[in-house]
C-alpha positions, -999 to 999 in steps of 0.1 A, spaced: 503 683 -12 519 652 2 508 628 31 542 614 37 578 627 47 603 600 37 635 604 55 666 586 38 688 575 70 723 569 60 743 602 54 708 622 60 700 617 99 732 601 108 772 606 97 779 574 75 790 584 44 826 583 46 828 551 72 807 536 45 830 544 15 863 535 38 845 499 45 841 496 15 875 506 -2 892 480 21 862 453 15 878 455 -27 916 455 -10 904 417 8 907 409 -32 937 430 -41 915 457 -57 921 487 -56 897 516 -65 896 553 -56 883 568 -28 865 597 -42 847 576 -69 835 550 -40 822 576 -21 802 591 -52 788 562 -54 775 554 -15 740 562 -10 736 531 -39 720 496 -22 744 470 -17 729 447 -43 741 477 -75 770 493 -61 794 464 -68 787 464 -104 783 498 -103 817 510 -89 836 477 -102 821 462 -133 797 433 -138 830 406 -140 839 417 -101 804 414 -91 800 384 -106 833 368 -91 831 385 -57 799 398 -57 784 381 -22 820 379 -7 824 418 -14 790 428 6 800 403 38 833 423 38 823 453 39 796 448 65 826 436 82 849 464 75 818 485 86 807 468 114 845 480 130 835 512 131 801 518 141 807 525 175 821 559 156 790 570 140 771 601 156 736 615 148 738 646 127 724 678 145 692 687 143 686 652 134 657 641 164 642 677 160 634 678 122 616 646 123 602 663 153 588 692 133 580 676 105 561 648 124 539 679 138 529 692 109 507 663 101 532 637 81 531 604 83 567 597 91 590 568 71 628 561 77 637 545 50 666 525 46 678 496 23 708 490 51 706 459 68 684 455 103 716 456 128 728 485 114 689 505 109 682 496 143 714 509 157 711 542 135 672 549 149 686 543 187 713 569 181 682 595 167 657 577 189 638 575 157 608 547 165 596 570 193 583 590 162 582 575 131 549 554 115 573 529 99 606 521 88 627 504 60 655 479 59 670 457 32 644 429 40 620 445 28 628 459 -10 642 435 -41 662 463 -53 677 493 -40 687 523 -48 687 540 -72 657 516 -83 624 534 -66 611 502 -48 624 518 -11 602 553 -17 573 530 -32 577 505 0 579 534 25 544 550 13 531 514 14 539 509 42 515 537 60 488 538 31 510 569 20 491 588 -8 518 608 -19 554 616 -5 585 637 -1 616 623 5 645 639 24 680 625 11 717 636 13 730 614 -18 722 618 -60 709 582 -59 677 596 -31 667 620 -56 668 597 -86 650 570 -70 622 594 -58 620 610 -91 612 576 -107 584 579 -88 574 616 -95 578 618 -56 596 653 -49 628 652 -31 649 677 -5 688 671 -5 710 680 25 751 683 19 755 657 51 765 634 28 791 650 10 774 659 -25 779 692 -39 747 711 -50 745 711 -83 751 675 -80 718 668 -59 700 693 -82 712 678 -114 695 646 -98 664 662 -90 663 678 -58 642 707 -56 657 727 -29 691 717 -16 703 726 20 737 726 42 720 709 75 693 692 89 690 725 110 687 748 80 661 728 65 643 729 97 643 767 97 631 770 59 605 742 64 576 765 55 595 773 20 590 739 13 567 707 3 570 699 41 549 733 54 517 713 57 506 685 50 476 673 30 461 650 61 
């Protein structure tokens, strides 16, 4: 039984996903590259420090690598004001924080942006601890954010709650067992294929089904 309920924040609490992969699409066009849409967006949910290489090859990130990340915090920072909580976002933590977990938002996103995103779900007023890109050498979908957030509360074991293929990876690493949501656009068998046990349409189904899952009690 786990201890822990780590909760990915991007395109799991609140609606990023596609804001993200736009930035980032017009961060490659500052260089006169241009890459698809649909494979950027596979690929968000990835830290900042692989997706570059990931998405573009090791010669981009190593010619534009730094200049590509600043633009596309710029190219993102344009449209924050649009981002919106997902429903059900305030009152899963809600129930999951009552069931005994020890609560984690974990995100590898940079501090403006992570403390923006927990105002908009009024997150602090209920989690133990949170994440930001400070505090992890690499990202996802290496598992030093999932090992960080059960550091961080003397975490004994975990589950993490993710929307993207690179959550359930990085928790897997880890042998941490993960629950996918579709918020962030990934089809089912893609989250299972990564290693989500149960997959679910919204934060508000997996509220419901809570008690069909690692997250009915906890082991505190």
């Amino acid at each position: 039984m786990a201890d822990t309920a780590i909760f990915d924040v991007d395109g799991t609490l609140v609606d990023t996903n596609y804001q993200h992969a736009l930035a980032l699409y017009r961060a490659f066009r500052h260089f006169d590259i241009t890459l698809p849409m649909w494979r950027l967006h596979r690929a968000i949910g990835m830290g900042g420090d692989q997706i570059i290489a990931h998405v573009g090859g090791d010669e981009i990130e190593r010619r534009h690598g730094s200049e590509l990340r600043e633009a596309w915090v710029e190219e993102f920072d344009k449209m924050i004001d649009e981002v919106r909580p997902f429903d059900g976002a305030h009152d899963l933590m809600e129930a999951v924080k009552s069931r005994g977990f020890r609560l984690v938002l974990a995100s590898s996103g940079q501090s403006k942006h992570v403390d923006h995103f927990l105002d908009l779900i009024d997150g602090k007023s209920l989690a133990d601890a949170y994440t930001t890109s400070d505090d992890v050498e690499a990202s996802k979908p290496e598992p030093d954010l999932v090992a960080t957030a059960l550091e961080k509360v003397d975490g004994a074991s975990g589950v993490m709650i993710g929307d993207s293929t690179w959550d359930c990876i990085a928790a897997g690493k880890l042998d941490v067992p993960s629950l996918a949501v579709r918020t962030g656009g990934f089809s089912v068998e893609e989250l299972t294929d990564a290693g989500a046990e149960r997959v679910f349409d919204s934060l508000r189904e997996l509220a419901d089904k809570l008690d069909d899952t690692p997250l009915a009690r906890s082991a505190r």
